[in-house]
C-alpha positions as CSV (number, residue, x, y, z in Angstrom):
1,X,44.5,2.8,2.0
2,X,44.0,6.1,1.9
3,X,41.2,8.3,-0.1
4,X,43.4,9.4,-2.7
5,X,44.2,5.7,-3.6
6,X,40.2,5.0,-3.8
7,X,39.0,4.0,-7.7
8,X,35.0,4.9,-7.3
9,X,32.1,2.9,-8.2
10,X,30.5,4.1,-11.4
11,X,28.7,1.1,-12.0
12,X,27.0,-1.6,-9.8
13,X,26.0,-5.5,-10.7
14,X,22.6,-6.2,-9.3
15,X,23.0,-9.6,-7.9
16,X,19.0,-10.5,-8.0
17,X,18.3,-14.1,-7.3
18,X,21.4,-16.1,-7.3
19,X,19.8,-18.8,-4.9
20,X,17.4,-19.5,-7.7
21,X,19.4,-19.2,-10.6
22,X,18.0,-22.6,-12.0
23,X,14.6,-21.0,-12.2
24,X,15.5,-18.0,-14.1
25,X,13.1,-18.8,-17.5
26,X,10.5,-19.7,-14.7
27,X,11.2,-16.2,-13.2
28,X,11.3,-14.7,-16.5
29,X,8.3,-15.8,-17.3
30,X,6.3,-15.4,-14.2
31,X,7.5,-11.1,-13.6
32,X,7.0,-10.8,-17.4
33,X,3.3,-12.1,-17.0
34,X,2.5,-10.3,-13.7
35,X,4.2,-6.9,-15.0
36,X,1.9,-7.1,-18.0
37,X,-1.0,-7.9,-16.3
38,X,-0.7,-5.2,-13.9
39,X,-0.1,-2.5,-17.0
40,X,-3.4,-3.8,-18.6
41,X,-5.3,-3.6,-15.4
42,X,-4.2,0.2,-14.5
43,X,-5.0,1.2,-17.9
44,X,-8.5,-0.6,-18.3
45,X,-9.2,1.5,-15.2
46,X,-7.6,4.9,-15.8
47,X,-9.6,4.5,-19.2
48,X,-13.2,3.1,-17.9
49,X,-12.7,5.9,-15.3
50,X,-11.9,8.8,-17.8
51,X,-14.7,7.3,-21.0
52,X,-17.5,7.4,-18.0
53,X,-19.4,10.1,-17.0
54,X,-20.6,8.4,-14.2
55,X,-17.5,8.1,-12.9
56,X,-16.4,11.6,-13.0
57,X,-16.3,12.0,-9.0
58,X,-13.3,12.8,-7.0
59,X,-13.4,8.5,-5.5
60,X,-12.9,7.8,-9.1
61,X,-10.4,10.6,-9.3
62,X,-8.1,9.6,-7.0
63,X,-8.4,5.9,-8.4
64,X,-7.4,6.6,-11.5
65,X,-4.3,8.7,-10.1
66,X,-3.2,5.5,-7.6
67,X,-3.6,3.6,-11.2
68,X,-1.2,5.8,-12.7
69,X,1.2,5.9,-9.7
70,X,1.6,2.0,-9.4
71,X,1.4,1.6,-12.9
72,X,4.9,3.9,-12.6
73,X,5.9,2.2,-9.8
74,X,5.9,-1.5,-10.7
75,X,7.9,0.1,-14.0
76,X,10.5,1.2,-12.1
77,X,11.9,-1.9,-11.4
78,X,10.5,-5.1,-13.0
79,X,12.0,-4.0,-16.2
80,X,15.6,-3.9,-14.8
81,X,15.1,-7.4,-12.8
82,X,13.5,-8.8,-16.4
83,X,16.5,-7.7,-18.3
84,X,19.1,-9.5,-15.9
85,X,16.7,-12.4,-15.7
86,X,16.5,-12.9,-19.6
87,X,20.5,-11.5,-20.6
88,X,22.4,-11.1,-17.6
89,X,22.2,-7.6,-17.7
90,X,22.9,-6.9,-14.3
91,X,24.8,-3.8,-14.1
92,X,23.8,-0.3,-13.7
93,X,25.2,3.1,-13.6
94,X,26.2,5.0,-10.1
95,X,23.5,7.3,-11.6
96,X,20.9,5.3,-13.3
97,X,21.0,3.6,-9.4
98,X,20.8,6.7,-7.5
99,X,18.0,7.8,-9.9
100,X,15.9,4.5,-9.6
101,X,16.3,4.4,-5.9
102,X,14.6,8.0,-6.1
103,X,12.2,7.2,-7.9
104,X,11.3,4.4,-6.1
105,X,11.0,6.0,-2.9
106,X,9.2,9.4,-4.3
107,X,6.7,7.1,-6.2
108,X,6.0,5.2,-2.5
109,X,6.0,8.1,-0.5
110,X,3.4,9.4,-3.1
111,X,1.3,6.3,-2.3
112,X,1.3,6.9,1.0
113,X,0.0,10.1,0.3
114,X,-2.6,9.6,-1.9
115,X,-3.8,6.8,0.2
116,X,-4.5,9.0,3.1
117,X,-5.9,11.4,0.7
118,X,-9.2,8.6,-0.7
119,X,-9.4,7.6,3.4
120,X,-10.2,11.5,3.6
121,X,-12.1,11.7,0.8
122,X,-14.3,8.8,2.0
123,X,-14.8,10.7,5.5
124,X,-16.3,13.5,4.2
125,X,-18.7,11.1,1.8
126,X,-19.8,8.9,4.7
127,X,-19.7,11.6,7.8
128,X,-20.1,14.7,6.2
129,X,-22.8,13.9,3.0
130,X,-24.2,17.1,2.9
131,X,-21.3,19.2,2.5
132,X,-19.5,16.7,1.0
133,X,-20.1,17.9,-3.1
134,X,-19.0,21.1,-2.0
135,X,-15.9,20.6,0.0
136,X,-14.5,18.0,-2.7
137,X,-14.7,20.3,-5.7
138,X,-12.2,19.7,-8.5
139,X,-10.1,22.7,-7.2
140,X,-9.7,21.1,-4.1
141,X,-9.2,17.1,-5.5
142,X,-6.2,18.2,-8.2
143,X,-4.9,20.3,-5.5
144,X,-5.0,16.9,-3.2
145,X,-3.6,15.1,-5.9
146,X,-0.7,17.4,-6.9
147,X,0.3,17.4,-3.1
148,X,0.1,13.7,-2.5
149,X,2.7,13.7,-5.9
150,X,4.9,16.1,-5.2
151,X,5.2,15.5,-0.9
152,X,6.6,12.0,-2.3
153,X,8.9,13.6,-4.3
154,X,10.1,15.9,-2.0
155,X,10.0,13.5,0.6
156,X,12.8,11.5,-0.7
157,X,14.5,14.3,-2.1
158,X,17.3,14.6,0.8
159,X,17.7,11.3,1.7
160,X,19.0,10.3,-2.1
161,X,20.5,13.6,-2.2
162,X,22.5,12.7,1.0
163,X,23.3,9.3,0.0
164,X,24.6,10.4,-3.5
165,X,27.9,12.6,-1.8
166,X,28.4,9.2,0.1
167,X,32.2,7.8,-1.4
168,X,32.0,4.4,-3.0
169,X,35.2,2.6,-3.0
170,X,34.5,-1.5,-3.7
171,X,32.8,-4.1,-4.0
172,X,29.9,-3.0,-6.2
173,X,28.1,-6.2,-5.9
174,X,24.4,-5.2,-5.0
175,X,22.7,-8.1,-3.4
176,X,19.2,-6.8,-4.2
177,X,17.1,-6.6,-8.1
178,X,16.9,-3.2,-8.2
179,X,19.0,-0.4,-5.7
180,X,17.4,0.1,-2.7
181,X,18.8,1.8,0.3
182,X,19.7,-0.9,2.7
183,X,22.2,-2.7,0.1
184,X,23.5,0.5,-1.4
185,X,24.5,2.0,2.0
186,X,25.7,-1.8,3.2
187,X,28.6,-0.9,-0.2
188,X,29.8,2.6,1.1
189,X,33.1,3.1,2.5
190,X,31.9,6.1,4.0
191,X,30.0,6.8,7.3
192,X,26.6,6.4,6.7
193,X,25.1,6.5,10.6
194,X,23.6,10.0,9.7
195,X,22.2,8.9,6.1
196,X,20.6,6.1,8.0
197,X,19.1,8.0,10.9
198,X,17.6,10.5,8.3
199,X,16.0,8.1,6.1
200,X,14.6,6.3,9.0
201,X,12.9,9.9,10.5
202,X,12.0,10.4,6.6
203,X,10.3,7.3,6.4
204,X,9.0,6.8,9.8
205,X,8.0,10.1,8.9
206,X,6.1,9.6,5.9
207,X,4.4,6.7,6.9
208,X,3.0,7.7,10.6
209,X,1.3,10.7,9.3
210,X,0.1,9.3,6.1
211,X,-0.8,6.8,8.5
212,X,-2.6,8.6,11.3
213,X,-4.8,10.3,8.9
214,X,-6.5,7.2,7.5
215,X,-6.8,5.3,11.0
216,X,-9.0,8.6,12.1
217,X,-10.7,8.4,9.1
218,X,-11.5,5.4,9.3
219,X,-12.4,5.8,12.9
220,X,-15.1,8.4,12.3
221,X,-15.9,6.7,9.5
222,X,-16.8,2.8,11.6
223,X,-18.4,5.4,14.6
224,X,-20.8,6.7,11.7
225,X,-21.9,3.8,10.3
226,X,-22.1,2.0,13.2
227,X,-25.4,4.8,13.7
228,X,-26.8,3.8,11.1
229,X,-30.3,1.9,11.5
230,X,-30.2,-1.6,9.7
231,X,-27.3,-4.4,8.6
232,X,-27.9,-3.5,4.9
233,X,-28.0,0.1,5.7
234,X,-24.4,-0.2,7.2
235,X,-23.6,-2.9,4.8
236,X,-23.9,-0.5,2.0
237,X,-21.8,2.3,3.1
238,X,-18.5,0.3,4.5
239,X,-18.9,-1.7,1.4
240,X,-17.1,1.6,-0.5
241,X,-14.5,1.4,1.8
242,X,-14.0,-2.3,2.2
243,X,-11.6,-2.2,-0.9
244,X,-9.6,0.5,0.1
245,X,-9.2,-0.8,3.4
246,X,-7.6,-4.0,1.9
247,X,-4.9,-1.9,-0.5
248,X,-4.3,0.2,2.5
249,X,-3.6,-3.1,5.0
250,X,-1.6,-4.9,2.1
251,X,0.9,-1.5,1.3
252,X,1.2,-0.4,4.8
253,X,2.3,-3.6,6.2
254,X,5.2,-4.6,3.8
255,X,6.2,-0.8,3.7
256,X,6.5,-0.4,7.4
257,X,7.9,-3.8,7.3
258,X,11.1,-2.4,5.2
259,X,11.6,1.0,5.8
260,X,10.2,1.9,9.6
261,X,13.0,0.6,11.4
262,X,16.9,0.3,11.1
263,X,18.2,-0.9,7.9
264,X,21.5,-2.8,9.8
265,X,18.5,-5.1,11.4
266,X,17.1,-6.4,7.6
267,X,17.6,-9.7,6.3
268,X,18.9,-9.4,2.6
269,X,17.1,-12.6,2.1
270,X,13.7,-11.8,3.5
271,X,14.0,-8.4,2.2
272,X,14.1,-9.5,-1.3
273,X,10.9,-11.7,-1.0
274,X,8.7,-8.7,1.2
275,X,10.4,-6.1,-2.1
276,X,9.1,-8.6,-4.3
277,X,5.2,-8.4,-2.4
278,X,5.1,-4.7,-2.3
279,X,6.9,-3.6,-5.7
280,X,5.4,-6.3,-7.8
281,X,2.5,-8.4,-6.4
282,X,0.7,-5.3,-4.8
283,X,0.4,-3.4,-7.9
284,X,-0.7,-6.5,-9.6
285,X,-3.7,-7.1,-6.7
286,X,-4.8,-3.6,-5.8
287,X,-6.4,-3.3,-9.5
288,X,-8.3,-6.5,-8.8
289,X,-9.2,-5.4,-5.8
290,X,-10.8,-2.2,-6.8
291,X,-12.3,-3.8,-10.0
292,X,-13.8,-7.0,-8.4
293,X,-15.5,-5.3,-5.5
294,X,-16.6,-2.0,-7.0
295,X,-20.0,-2.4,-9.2
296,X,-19.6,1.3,-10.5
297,X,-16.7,0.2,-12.5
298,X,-17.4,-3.2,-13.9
299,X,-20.6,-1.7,-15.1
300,X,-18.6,1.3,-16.7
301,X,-16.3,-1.1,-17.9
302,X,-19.4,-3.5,-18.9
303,X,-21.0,-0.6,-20.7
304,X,-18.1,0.5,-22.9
305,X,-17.7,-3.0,-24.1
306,X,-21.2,-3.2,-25.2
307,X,-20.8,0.1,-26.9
308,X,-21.1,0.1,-30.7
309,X,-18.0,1.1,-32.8
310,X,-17.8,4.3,-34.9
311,X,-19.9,3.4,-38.2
């Protein structure tokens, strides 16, 4: 049939989890507690961090940010997968699926980032002490910030914008819960070698150099402390990277998992599940994470509760 015969796609139907379709309260039930758990954890931090003087330092800066960005992240598509879980509303515009797919991507990218920004941050803290207040002024932490947010957006920039002159023709059956690339480009009647090769640079791209950064951080860092005289002496400076370290392993290896090799080699199946680890568990964990093993914030956190009300 030829191109001027071609209806396009202006809406998709998000298949989700037809495989467990007996389950859907179950399903419901369990996203709806884990996506509400993981609100209420970011925002108990981002506020103990911002009501606490003590915590006014750029570690706690950039912990309140990664709050932020996975409390934007897990938003961007457990509220579309609860909606078809609880009315069947499965379907979503060419654009409202381009747009989450950017978002998506940008917000990752940004994680990516930032993450390699806090392994930085704790270089300079462990290997370079003394210069360490003044190298890590606030200048120089919203400056680290703003360019962990917007290299993510930029990052994905091209690849959506590339994938978005891409024709659509039939079927618009998704099989994913929200529009990632792999199933989108799997629907195009166009020829998406290029789009493919791009995103897999982009990505590849994205995550060796964010990457790279924190494994040589993290190498100085181990030589350092190694140095130092004493098990508790050691003890007590890797214990502020311990949790970090942890957050990193988890993100890294689902992410590289999806998006550092060729999408025609995915499983839709196991794709869904690994999506499901890194888009809604790991938002839910990394706040527990942070929280359980860090005694600067539960005693913040302690503090404010203790703290009398206005009289």
């Amino acid at each position: 049939m030829g191109n001027s015969t071609e209806t396009p796609v202006t809406e998709f139907i998000l298949l989700g989890f037809p495989e467990l379709c007996r389950l859907q309260g179950l399903l419901f039930g369990l996203f709806l507690t884990t996506y509400l758990a993981t609100i209420l954890e970011n925002l108990v931090i981002v506020v103990t961090i911002r009501a606490s003087h003590q915590l006014h330092t750029p570690m706690y800066f950039f912990l309140a940010n990664l709050s932020v960005l996975e409390t934007l992240y897990t938003s961007v598509t457990v509220p579309k997968l609860l909606a078809g879980l609880l009315v069947w509303a499965r379907t979503i515009s060419f654009s409202g699926c381009l747009t989450q797919l950017f978002l998506f991507l940008s917000l990752g990218s940004s994680e990516c980032f930032l993450l390699a920004t806090m392994a930085c941050d704790r270089y300079l803290a462990i290997c370079r002490p003394l210069h360490y207040p003044a190298t890590m002024n606030r200048k120089l932490c919203l400056c680290l910030a703003l360019s962990a947010w917007l290299g993510g957006f930029l990052a994905s920039f091209v690849s959506v914008a590339l994938i978005s002159r891409l024709r659509f023709c039939g079927p618009n059956v998704l099989n994913h819960f929200f529009c990632d690339i792999s199933p989108l480009l799997q629907l195009s009647c166009s020829d998406t070698t290029a789009v493919e090769v791009l995103d897999f640079a982009a990505a590849l791209a994205v995550l060796s150099t964010s990457l790279l950064v924190t494994m040589v951080s993290y190498a100085h860092i181990l030589a350092t402390v190694l140095r130092i005289p004493g098990w508790a002496g050691r003890r007590k400076a890797f214990s502020t990277c311990a949790s970090h370290l942890a957050v990193v392993a988890t993100f890294y290896t689902a992410t590289i998992f999806m998006y550092a090799r060729p999408h025609a080699a995915h499983s839709f199946d196991l794709n869904k599940l690994v999506s499901v680890i890194y888009s809604v568990v790991t938002p839910l964990l990394n706040p527990i994470i942070y929280c359980l093993r860090n005694r600067d914030i539960r005693e913040a956190l302690a503090n404010l509760l203790r703290a009398p009300g206005p009289s």
